[in-house]
C-alpha positions in Angstrom: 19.6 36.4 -91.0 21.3 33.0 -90.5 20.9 30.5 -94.5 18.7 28.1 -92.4 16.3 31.3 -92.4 16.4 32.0 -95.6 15.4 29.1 -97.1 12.4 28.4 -99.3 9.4 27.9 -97.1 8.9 24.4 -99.0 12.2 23.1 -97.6 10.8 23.6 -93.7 8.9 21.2 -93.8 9.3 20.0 -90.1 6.3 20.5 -88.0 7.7 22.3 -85.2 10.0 25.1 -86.1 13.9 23.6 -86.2 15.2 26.9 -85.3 13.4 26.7 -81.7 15.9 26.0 -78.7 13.1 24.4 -76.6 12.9 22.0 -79.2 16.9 21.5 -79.4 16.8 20.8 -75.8 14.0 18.6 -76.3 15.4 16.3 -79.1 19.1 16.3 -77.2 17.3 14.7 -74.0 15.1 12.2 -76.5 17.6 11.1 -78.2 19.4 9.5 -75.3 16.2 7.7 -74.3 16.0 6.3 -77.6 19.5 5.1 -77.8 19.3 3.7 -74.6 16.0 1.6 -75.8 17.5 1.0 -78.3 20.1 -1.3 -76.5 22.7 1.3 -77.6 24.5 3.2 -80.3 25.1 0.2 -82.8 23.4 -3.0 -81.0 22.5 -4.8 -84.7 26.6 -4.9 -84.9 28.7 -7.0 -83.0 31.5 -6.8 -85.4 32.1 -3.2 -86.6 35.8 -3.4 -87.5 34.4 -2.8 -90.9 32.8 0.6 -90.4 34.9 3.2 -90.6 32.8 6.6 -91.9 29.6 6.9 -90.4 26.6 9.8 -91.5 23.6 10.6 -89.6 21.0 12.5 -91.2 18.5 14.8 -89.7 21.4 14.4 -86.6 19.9 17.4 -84.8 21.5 18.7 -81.8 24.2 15.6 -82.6 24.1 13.4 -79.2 23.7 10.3 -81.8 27.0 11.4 -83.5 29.0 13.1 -81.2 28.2 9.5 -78.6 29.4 7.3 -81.1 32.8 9.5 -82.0 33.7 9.1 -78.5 32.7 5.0 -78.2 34.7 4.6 -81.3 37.8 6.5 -81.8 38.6 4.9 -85.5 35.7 6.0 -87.2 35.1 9.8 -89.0 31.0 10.4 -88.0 29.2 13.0 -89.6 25.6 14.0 -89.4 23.7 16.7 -91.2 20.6 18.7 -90.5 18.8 21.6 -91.7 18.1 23.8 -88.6 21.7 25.9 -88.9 20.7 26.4 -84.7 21.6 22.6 -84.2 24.3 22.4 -86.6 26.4 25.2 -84.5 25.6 23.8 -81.5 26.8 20.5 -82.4 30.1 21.5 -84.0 30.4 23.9 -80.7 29.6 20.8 -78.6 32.3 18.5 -80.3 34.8 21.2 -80.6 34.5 21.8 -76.5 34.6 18.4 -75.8 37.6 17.5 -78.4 35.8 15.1 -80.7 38.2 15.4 -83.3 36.5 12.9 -85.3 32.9 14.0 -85.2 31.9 16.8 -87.9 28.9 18.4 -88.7 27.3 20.3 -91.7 24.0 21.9 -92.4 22.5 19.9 -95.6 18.5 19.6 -96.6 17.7 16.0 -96.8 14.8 16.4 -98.8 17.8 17.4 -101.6 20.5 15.6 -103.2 23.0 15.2 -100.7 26.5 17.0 -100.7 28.3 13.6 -100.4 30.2 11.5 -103.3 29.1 7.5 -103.8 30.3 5.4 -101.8 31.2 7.4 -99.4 30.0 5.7 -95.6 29.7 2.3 -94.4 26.6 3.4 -92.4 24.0 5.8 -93.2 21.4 6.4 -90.0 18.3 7.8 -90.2 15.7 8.2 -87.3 12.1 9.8 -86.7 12.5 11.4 -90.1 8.4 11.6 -91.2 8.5 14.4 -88.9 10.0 16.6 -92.1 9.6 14.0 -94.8 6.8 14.5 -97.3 5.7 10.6 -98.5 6.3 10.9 -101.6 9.8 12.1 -101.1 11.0 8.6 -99.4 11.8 6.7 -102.0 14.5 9.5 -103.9 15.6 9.4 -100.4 16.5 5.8 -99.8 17.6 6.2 -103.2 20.3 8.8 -101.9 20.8 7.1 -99.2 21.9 4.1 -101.2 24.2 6.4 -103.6 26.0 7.2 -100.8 26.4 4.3 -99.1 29.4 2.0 -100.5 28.5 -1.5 -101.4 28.2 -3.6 -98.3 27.5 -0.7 -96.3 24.3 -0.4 -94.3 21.3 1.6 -94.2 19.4 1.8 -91.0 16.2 4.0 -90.2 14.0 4.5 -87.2 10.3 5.3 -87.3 7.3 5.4 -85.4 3.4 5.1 -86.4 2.2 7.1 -82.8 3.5 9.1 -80.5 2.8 6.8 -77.6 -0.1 4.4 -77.0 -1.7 5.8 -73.2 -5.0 4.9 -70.6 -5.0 8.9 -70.9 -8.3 10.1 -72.9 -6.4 13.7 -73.7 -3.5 12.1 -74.7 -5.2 9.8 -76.7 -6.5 13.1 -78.2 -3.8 14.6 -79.0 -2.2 11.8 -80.7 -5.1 11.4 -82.8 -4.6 15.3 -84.1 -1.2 14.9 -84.4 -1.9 11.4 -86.8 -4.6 13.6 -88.8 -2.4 16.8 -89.2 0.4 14.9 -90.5 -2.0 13.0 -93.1 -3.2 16.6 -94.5 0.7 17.9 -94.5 1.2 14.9 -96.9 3.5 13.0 -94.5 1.5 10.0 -93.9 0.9 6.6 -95.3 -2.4 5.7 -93.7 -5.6 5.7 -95.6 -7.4 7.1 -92.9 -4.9 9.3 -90.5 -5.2 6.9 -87.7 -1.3 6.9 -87.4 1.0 8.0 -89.4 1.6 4.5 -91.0 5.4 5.0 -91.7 7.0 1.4 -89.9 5.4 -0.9 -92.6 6.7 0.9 -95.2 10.5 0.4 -94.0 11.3 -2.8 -95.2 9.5 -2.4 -98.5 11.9 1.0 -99.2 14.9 -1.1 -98.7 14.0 -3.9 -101.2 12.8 -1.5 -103.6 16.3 0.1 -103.6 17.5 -3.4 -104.1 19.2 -3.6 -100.7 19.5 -7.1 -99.6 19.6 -9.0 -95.4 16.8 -6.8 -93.9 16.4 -6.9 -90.8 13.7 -5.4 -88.4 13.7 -4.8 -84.8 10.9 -3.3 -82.5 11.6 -1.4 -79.6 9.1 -0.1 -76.5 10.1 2.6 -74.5 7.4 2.4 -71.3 6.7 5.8 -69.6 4.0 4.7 -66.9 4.4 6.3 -63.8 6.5 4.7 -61.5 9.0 4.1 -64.2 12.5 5.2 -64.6 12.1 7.2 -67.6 8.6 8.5 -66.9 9.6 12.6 -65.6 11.6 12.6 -68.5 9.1 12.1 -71.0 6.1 13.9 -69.2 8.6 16.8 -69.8 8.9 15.6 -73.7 5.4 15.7 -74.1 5.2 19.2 -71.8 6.8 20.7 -74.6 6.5 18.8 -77.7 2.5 18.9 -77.4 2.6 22.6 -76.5 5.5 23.4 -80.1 3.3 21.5 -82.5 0.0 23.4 -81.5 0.7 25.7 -84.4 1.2 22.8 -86.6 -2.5 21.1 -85.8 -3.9 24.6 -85.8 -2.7 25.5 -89.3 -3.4 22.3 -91.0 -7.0 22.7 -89.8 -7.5 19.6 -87.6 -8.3 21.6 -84.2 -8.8 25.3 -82.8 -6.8 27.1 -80.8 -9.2 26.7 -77.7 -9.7 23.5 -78.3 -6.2 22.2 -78.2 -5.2 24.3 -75.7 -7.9 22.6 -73.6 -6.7 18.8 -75.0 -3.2 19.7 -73.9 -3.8 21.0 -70.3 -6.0 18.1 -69.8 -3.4 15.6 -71.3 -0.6 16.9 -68.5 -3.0 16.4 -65.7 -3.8 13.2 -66.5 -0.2 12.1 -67.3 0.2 12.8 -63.4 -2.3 10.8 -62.2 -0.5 8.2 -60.5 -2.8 5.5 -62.6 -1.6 6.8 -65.9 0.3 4.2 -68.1 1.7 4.9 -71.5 4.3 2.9 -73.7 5.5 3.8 -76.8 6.7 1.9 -79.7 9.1 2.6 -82.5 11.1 0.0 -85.4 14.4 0.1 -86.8 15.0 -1.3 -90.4 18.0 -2.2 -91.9 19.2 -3.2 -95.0 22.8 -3.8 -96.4 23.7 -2.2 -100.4 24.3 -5.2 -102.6 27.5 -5.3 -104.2 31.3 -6.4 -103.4 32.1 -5.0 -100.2 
């Protein structure tokens, strides 16, 4: 039995099991889209002669890592994850392809992390609520900060809903997901309505004293008729069908009656009328300090 398994049940705190390979596969594919909506790997930086080690946290399958190793030769990029499955797939990935400057370690982010101070110019972070309990952000940013040397940057990614659609079903299931992750103790809203993590973002990064914040929203449209639109009709294919056990077990649906919500919410993701956008923001702040 691989570490990742063995681990305390109160450090899997994901909703969807990190060990599944449908959901590797899912999360390699999403993470290009974001990037790409994004307006890249590191759009907020023109100049980034500075930035020489890079981390990623919660990195996944690595696509984010292992795309900016190749764009930029100079710098040492490392991201960390808990699922040991995505971990050796990423170090696999990079050692096939011959990114010799892209490495990879499984690391709980939820715990101190295995780094010295001072040790990146750029800490990344994105669509970490998924795993992180509310009341465990601010230790975070804290670590985040330790680790980040003085002038470096700290930049996370969030999102409040998992798409805003004309779709009733979908609607539906966004609405259990936003209640599910209020009773896991993930959320921010008073009433589960979303998970209420984006406003939040800015206030964590003055908190931990970091100074220039910026904030950029995003929209990623998925109507059909767009470019992106098969590729996220599969996202939400299997992403809706993985976090069934999720809504089930923190008691915001049945079994019947999801499974019902979630074949109603494909069918009317292919009507050729459906529209859907979805909005996420990225927040960064720089450590204070000489850099």
């Amino acid at each position: 039995m691989s570490a990742a398994n063995n681990a305390p049940q109160n450090d899997r705190t994901y909703f969807i099991d990190a060990e599944n390979a449908a959901e590797m596969a899912r999360l390699t594919r999403q993470d290009r889209l974001i990037t790409k909506c994004m307006g890249g790997l590191l759009p907020e930086h023109a100049d980034i002669s500075s930035m020489h080690t890079v981390l990623d946290i919660a990195c996944g399958s690595g696509g984010w890592v292992l795309d900016v190793a190749r764009s930029y030769p100079t710098m040492q990029v490392v991201g960390v994850d808990i699922s040991e499955l995505m971990i050796e797939y990423a170090s696999a990935t990079a050692l096939n392809q011959r990114v010799a400057n892209a490495s990879f370690r499984v690391m709980n982010a939820l715990k101190p992390l295995d780094f010295a101070d001072n040790s990146f110019d750029l800490v990344n972070a994105r669509f970490l609520f998924a795993f992180m309990p509310a009341v465990a952000w601010p230790q975070f940013i804290q670590e985040c900060l330790r680790i980040t040397r003085p002038g470096g940057i700290i930049r996370l990614t969030e999102f409040d809903v998992y798409g805003a659609t004309n779709s009733p079903a979908c609607e539906k299931m966004t609405e259990l997901g936003s209640h599910a992750f209020k009773r896991a103790g993930h959320s921010f809203s008073p009433d589960g309505r979303s998970v209420g993590i984006t406003p939040m973002l800015g206030r964590f990064l003055r908190d931990a004293g970091c100074r220039n914040i910026q904030q950029k929203a995003h929209a990623l449209e998925f109507s059909q008729g767009t470019e992106v639109y098969e590729e996220m009709y599969q996202n939400h294919m299997i992403v809706l069908k993985l976090m069934q056990p999720f809504l089930i077990k923190t008691g915001v649906t049945t079994q019947e009656e999801v499974e019902g919500v979630y074949h109603r919410a494909l069918a009317e993701m292919q009507s050729k009328d459906f529209c859907g956008i979805w909005y996420f923001l990225t927040a960064i702040g720089e450590k204070t300090g000489p850099a």
